[in-house]
PyMOL Python script that loads the backbone (N, CA, C, O; Angstrom):
from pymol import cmd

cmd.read_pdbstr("""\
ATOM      1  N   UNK A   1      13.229  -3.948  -7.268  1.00  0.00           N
ATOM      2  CA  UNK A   1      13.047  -2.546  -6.960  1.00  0.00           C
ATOM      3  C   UNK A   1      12.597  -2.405  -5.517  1.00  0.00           C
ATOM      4  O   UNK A   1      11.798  -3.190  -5.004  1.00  0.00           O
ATOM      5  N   UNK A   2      13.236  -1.190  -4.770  1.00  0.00           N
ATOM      6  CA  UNK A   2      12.936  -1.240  -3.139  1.00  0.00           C
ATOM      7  C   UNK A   2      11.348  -0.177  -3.506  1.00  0.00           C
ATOM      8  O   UNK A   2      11.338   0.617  -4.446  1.00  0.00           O
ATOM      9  N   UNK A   3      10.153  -0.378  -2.591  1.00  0.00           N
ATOM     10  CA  UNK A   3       8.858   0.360  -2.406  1.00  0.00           C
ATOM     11  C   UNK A   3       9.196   0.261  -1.010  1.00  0.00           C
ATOM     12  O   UNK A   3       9.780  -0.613  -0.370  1.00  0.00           O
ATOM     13  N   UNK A   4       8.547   1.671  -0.605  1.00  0.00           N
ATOM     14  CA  UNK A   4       8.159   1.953   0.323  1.00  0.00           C
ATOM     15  C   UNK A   4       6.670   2.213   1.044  1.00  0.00           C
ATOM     16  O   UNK A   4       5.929   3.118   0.660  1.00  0.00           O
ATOM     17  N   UNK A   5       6.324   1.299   2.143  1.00  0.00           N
ATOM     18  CA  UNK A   5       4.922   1.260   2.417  1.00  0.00           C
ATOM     19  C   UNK A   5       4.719   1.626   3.200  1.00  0.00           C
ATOM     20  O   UNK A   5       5.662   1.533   3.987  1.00  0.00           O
ATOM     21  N   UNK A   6       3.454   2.346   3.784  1.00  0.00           N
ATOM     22  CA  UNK A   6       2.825   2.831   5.072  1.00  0.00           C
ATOM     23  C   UNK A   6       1.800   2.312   4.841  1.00  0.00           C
ATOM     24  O   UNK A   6       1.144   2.168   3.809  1.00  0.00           O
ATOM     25  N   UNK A   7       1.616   1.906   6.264  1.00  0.00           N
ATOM     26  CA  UNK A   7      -0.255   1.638   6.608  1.00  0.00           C
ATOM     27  C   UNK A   7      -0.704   1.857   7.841  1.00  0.00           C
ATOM     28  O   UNK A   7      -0.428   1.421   8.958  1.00  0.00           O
ATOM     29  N   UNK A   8      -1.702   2.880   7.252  1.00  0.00           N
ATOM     30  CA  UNK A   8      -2.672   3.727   8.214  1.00  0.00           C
ATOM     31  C   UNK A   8      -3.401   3.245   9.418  1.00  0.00           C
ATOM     32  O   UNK A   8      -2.950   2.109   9.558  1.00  0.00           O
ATOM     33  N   UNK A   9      -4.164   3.424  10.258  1.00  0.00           N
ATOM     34  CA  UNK A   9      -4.593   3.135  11.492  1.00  0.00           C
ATOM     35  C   UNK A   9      -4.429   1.553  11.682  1.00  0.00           C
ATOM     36  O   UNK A   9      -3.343   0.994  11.836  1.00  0.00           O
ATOM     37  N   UNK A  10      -5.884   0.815  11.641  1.00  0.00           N
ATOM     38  CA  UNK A  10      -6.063  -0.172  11.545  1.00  0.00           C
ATOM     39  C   UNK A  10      -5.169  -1.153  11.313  1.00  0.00           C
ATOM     40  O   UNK A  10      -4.455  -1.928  11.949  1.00  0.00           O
ATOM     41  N   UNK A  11      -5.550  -0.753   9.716  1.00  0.00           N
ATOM     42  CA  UNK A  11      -3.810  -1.621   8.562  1.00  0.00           C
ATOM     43  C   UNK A  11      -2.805  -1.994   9.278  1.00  0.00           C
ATOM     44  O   UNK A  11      -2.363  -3.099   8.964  1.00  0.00           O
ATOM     45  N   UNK A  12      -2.008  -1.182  10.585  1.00  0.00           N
ATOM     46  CA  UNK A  12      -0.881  -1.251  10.877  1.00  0.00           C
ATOM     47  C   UNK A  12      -0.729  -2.517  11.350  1.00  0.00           C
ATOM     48  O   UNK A  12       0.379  -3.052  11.324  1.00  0.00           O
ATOM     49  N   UNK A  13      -1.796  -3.129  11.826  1.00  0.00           N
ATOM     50  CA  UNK A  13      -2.215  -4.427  11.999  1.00  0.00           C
ATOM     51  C   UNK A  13      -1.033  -5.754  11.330  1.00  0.00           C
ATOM     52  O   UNK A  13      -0.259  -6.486  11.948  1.00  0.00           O
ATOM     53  N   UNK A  14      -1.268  -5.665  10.111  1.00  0.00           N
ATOM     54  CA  UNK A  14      -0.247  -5.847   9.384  1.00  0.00           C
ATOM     55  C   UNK A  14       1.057  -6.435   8.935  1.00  0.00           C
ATOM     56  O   UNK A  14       1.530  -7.232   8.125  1.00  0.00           O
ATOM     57  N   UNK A  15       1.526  -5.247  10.325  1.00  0.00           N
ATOM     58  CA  UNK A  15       3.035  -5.353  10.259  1.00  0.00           C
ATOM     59  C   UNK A  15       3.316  -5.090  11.966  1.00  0.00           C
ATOM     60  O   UNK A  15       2.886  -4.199  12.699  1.00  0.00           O
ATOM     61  N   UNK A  16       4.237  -6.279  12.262  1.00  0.00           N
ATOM     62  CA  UNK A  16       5.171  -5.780  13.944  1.00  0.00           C
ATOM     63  C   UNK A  16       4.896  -4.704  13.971  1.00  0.00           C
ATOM     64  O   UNK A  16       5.048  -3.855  13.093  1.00  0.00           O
ATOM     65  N   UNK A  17       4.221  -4.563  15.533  1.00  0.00           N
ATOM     66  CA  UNK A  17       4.223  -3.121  15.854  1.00  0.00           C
ATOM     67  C   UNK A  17       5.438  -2.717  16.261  1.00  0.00           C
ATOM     68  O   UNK A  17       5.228  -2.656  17.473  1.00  0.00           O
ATOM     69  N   UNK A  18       7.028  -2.263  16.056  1.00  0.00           N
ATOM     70  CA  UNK A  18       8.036  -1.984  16.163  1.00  0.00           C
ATOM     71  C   UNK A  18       8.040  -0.856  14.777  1.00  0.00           C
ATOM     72  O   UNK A  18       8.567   0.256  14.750  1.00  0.00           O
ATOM     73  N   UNK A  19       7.212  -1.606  13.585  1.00  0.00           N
ATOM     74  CA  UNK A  19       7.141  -0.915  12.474  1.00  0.00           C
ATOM     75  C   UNK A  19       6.856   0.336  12.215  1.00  0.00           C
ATOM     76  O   UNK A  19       7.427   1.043  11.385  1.00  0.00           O
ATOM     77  N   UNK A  20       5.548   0.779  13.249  1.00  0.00           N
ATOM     78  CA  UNK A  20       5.244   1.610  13.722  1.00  0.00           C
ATOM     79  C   UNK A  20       4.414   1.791  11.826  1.00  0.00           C
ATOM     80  O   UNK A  20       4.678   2.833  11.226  1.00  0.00           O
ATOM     81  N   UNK A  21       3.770   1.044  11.327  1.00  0.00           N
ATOM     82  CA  UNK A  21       3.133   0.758   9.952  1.00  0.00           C
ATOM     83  C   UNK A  21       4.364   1.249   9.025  1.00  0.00           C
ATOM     84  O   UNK A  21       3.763   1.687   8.044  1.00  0.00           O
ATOM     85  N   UNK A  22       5.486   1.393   8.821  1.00  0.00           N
ATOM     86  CA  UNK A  22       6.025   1.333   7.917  1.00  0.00           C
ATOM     87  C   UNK A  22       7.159   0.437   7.592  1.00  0.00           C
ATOM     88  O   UNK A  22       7.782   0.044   8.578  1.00  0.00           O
ATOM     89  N   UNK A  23       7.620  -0.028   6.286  1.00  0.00           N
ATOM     90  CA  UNK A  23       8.421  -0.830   5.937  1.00  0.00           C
ATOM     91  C   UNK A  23       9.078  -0.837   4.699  1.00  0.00           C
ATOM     92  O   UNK A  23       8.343  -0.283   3.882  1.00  0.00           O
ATOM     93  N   UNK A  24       9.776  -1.086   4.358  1.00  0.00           N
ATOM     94  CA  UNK A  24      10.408  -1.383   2.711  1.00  0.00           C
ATOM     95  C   UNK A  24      10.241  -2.877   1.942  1.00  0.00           C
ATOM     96  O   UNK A  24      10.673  -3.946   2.372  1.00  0.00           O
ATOM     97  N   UNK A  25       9.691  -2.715   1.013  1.00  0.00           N
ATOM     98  CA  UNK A  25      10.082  -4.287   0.477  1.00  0.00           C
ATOM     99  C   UNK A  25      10.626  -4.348  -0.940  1.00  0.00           C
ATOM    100  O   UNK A  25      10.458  -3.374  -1.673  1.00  0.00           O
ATOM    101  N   UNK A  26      11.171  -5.263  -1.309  1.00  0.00           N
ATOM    102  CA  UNK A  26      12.009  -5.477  -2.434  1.00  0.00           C
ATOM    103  C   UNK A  26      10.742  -6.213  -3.806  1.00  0.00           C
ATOM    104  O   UNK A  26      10.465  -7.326  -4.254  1.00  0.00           O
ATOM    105  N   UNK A  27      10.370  -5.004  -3.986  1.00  0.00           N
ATOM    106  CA  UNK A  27       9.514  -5.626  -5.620  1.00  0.00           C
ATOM    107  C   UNK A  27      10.214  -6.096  -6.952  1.00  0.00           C
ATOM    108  O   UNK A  27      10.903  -5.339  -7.635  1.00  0.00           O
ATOM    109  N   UNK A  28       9.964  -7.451  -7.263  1.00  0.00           N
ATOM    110  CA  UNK A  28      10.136  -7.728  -9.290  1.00  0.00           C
ATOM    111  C   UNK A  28       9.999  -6.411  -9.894  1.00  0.00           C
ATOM    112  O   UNK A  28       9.367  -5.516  -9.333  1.00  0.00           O
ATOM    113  N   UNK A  29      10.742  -6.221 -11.356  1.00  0.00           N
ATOM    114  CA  UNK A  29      10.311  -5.180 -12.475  1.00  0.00           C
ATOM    115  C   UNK A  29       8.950  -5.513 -12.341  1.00  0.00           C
ATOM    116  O   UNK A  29       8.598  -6.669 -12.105  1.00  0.00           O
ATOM    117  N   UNK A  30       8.105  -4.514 -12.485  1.00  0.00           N
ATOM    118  CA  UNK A  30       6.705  -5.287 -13.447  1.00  0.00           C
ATOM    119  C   UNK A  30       5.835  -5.144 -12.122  1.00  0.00           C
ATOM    120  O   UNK A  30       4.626  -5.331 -12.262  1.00  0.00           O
ATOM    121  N   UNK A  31       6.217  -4.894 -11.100  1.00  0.00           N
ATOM    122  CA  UNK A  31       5.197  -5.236 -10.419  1.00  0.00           C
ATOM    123  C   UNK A  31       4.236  -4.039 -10.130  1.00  0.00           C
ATOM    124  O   UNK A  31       4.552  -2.896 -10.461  1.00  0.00           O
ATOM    125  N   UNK A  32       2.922  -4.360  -9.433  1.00  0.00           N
ATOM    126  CA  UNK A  32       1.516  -3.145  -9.746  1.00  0.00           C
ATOM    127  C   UNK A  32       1.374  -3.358  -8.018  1.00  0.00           C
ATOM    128  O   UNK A  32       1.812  -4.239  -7.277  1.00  0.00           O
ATOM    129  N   UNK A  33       0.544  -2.114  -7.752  1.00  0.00           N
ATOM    130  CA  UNK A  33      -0.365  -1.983  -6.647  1.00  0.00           C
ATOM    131  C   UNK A  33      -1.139  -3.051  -5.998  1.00  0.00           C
ATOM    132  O   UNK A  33      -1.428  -3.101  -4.802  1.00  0.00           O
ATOM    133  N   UNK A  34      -1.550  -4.195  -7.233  1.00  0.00           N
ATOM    134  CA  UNK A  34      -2.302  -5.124  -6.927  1.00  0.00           C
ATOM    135  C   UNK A  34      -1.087  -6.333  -6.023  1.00  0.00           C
ATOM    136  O   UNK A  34      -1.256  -7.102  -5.077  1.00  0.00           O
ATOM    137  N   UNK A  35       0.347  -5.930  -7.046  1.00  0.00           N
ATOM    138  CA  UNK A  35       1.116  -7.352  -5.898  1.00  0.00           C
ATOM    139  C   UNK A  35       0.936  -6.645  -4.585  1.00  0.00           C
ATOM    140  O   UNK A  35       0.434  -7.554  -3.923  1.00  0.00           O
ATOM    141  N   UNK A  36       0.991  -5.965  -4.056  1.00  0.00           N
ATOM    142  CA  UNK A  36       0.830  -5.276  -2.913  1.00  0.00           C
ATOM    143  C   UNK A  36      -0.263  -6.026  -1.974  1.00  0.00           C
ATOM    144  O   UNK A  36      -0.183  -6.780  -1.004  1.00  0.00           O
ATOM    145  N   UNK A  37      -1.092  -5.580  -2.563  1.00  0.00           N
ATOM    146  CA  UNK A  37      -2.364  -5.781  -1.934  1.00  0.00           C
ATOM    147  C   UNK A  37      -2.569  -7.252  -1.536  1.00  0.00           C
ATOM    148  O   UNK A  37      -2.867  -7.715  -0.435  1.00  0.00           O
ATOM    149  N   UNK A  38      -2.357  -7.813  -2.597  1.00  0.00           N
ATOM    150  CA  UNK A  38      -1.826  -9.558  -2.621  1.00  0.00           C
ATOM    151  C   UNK A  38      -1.507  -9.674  -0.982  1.00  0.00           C
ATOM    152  O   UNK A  38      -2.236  -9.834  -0.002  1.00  0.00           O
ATOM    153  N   UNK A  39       0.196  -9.485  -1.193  1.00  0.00           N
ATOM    154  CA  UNK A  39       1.073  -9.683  -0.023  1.00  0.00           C
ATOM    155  C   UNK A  39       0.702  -8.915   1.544  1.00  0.00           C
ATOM    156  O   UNK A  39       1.249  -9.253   2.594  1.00  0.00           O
ATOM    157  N   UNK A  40      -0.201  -7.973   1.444  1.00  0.00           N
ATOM    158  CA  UNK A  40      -0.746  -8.042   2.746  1.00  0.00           C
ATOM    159  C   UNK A  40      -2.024  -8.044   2.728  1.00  0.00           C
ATOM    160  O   UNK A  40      -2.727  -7.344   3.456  1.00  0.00           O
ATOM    161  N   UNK A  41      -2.504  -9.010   1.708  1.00  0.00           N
ATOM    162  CA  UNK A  41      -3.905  -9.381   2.177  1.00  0.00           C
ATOM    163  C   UNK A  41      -5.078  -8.577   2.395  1.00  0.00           C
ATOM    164  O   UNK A  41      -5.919  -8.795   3.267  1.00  0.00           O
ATOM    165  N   UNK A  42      -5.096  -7.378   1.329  1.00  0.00           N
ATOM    166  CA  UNK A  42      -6.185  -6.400   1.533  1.00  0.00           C
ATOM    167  C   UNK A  42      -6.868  -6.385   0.342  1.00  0.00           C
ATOM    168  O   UNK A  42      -6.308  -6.678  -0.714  1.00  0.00           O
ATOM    169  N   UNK A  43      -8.179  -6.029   0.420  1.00  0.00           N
ATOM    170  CA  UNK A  43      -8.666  -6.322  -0.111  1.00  0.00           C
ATOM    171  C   UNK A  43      -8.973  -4.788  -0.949  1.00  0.00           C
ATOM    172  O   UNK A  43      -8.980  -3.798  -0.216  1.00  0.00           O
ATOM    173  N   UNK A  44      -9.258  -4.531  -2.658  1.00  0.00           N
ATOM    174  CA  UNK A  44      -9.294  -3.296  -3.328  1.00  0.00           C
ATOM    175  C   UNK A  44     -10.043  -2.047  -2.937  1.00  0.00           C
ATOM    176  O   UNK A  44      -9.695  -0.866  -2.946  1.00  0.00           O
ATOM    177  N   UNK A  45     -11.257  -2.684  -2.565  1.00  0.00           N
ATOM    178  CA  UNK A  45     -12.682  -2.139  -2.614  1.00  0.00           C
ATOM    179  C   UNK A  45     -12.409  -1.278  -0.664  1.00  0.00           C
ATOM    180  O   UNK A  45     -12.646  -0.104  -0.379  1.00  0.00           O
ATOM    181  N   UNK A  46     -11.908  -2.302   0.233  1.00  0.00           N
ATOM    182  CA  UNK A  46     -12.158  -1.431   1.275  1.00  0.00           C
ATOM    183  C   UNK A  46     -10.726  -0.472   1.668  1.00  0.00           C
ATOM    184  O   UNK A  46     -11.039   0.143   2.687  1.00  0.00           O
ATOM    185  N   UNK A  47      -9.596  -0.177   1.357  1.00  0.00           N
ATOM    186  CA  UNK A  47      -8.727   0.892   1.190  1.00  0.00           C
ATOM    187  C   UNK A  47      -8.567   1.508   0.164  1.00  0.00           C
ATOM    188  O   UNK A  47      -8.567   1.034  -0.972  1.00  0.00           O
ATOM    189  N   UNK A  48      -8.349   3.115   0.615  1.00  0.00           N
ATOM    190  CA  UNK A  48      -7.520   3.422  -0.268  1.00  0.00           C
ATOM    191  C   UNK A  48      -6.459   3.398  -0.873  1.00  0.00           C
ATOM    192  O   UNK A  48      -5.865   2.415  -0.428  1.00  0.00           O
ATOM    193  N   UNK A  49      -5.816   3.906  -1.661  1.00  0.00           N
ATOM    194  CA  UNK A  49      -3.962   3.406  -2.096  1.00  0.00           C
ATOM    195  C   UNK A  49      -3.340   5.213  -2.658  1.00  0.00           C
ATOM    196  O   UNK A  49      -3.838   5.771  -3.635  1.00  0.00           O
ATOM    197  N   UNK A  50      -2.614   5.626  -2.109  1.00  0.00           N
ATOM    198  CA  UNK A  50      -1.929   6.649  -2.656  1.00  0.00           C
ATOM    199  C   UNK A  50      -0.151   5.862  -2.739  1.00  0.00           C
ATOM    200  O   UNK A  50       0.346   4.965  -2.058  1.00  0.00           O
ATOM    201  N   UNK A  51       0.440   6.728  -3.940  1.00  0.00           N
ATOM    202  CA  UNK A  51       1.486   6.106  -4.407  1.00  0.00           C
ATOM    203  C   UNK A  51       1.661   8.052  -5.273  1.00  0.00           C
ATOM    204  O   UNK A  51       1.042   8.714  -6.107  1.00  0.00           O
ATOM    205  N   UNK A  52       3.356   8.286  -4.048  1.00  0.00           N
ATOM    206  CA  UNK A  52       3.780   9.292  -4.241  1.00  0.00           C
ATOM    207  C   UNK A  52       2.521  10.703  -4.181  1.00  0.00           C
ATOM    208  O   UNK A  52       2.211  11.651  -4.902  1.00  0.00           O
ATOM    209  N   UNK A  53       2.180  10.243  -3.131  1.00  0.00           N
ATOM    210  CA  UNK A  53       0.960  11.327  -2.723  1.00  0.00           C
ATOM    211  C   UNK A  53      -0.493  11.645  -3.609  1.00  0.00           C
ATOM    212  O   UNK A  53      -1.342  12.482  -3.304  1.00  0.00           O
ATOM    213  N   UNK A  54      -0.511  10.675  -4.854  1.00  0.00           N
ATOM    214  CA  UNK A  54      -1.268  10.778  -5.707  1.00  0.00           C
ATOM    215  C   UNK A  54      -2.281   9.332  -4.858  1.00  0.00           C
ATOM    216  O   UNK A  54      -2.025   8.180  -4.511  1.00  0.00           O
ATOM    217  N   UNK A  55      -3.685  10.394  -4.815  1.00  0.00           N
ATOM    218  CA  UNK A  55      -4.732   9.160  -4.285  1.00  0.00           C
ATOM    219  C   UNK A  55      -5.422   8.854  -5.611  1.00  0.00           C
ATOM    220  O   UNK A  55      -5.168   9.401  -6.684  1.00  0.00           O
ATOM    221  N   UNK A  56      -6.321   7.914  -5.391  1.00  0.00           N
ATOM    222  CA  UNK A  56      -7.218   7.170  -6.173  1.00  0.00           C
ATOM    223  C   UNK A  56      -6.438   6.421  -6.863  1.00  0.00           C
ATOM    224  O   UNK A  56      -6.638   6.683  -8.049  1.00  0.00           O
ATOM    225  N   UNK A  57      -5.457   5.426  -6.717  1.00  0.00           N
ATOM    226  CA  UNK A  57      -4.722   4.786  -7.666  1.00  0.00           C
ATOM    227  C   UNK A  57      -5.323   3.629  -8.128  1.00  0.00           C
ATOM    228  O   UNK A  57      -5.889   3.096  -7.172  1.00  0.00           O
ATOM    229  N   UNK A  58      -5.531   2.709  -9.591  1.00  0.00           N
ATOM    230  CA  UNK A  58      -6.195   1.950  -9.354  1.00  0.00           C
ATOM    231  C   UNK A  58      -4.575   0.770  -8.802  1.00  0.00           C
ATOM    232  O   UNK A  58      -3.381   1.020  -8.637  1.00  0.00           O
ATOM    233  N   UNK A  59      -5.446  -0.528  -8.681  1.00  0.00           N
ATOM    234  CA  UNK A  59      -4.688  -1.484  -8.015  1.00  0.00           C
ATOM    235  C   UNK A  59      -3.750  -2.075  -9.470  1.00  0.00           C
ATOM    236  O   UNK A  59      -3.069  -3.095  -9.368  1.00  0.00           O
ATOM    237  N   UNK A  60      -3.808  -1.507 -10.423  1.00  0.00           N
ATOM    238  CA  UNK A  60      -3.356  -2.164 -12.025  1.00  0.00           C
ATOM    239  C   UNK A  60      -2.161  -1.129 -12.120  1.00  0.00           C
ATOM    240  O   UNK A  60      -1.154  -1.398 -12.774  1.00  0.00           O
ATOM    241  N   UNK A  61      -2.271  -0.281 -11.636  1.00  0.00           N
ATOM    242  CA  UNK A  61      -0.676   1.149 -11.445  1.00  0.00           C
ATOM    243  C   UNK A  61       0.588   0.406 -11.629  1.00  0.00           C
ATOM    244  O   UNK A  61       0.730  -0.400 -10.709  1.00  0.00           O
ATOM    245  N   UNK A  62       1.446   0.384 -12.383  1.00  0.00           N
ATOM    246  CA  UNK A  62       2.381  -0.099 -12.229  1.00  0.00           C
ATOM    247  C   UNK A  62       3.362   0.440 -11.205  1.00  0.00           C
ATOM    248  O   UNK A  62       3.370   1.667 -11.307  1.00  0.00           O
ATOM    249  N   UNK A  63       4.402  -0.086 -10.019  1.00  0.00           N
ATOM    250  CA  UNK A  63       5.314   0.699  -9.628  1.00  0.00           C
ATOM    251  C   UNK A  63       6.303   0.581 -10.090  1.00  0.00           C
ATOM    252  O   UNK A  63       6.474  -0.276 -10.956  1.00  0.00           O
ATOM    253  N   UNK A  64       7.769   1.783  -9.482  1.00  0.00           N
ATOM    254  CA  UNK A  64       8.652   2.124 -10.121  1.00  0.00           C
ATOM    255  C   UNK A  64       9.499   2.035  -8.515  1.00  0.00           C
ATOM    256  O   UNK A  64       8.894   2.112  -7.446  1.00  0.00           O
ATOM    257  N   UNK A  65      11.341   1.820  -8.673  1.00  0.00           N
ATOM    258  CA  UNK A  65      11.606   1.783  -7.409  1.00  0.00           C
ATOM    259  C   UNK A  65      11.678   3.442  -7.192  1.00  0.00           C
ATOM    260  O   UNK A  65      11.659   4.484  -7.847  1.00  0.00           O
ATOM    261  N   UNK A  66      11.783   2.921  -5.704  1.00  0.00           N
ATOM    262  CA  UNK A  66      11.126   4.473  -5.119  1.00  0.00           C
ATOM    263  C   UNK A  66      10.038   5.218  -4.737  1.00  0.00           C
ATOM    264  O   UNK A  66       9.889   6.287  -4.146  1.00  0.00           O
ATOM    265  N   UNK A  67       9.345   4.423  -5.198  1.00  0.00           N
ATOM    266  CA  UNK A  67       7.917   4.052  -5.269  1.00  0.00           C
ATOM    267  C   UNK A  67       7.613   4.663  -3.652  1.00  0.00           C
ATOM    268  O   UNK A  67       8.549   4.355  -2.914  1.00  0.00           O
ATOM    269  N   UNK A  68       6.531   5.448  -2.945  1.00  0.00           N
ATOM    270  CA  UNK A  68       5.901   5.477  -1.582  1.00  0.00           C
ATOM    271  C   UNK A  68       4.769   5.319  -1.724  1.00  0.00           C
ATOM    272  O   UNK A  68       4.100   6.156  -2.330  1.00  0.00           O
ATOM    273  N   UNK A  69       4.135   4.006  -1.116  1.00  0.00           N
ATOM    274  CA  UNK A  69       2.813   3.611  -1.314  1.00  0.00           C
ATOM    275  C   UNK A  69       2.156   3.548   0.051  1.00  0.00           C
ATOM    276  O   UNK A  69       2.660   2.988   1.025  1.00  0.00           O
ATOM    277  N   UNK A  70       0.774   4.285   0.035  1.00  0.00           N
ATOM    278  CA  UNK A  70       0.551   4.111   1.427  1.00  0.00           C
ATOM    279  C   UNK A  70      -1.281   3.586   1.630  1.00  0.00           C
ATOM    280  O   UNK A  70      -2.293   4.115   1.172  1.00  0.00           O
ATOM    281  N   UNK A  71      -1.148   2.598   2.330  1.00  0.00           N
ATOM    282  CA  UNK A  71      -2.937   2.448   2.158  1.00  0.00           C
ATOM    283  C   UNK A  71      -3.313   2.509   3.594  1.00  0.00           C
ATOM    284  O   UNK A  71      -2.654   2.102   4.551  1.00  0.00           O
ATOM    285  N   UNK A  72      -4.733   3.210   3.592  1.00  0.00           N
ATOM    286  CA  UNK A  72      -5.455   3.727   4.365  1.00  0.00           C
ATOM    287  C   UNK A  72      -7.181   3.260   4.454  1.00  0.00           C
ATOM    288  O   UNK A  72      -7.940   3.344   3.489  1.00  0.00           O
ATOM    289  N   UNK A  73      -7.457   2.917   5.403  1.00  0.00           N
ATOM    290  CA  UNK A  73      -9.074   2.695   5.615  1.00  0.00           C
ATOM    291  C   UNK A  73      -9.950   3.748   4.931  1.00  0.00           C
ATOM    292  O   UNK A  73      -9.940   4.942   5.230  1.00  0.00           O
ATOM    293  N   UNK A  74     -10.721   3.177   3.967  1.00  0.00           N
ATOM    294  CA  UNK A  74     -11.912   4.296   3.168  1.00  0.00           C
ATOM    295  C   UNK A  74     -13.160   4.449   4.126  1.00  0.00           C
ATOM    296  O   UNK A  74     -14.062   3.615   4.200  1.00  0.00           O
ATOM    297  N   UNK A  75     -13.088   5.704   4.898  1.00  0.00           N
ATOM    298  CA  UNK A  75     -14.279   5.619   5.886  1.00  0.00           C
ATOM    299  C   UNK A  75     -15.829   6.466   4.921  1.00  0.00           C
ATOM    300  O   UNK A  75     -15.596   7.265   4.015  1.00  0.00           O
ATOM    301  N   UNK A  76     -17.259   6.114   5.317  1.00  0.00           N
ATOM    302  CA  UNK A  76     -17.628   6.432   4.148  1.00  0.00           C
ATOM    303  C   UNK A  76     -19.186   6.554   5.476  1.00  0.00           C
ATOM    304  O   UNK A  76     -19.107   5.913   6.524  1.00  0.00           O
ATOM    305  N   UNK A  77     -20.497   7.472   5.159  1.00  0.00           N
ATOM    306  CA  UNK A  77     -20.882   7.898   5.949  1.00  0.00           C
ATOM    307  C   UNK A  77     -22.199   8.541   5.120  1.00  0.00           C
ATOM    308  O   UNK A  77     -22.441   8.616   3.915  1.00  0.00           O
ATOM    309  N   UNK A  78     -22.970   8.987   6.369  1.00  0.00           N
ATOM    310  CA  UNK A  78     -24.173   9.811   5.146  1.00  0.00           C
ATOM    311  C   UNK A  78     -25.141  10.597   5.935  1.00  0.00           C
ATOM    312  O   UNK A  78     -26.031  11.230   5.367  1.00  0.00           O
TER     313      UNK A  78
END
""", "prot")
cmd.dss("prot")
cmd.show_as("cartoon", "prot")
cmd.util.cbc("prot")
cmd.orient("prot")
């Protein structure tokens, strides 16, 4: 299944900056938010994850192709 990813400021880190943080990748059936996170090495607790504009996803979400997943730095303050 093709997903589509963005990543936000930092994140873009990531990926070639040519990417300009976005990319496509080719996911297994079956696969979750968490292979994601896996494959670029981020960790749950410090991004967020929206998938099709819906935030708070947990990392166990299954995706679907077509999928737009985008993770972003959780900035947090007081």
């Amino acid at each position: 299944m093709q997903i589509s990813i963005r990543l936000h400021s930092v994140l873009r880190e990531k990926l070639p900056p040519d990417t300009k943080g976005r990319t496509t990748l080719t996911l297994p059936d079956g696969a979750t938010v968490y292979d994601l996170l896996t494959h670029f090495n981020l960790q749950n607790n410090v991004v967020g994850i929206s998938v099709n504009d819906e935030i708070e996803i947990e990392a166990s979400h299954p995706l679907r192709d077509g999928d737009h997943v985008e993770f972003f730095r959780v900035v947090g303050g007081g």
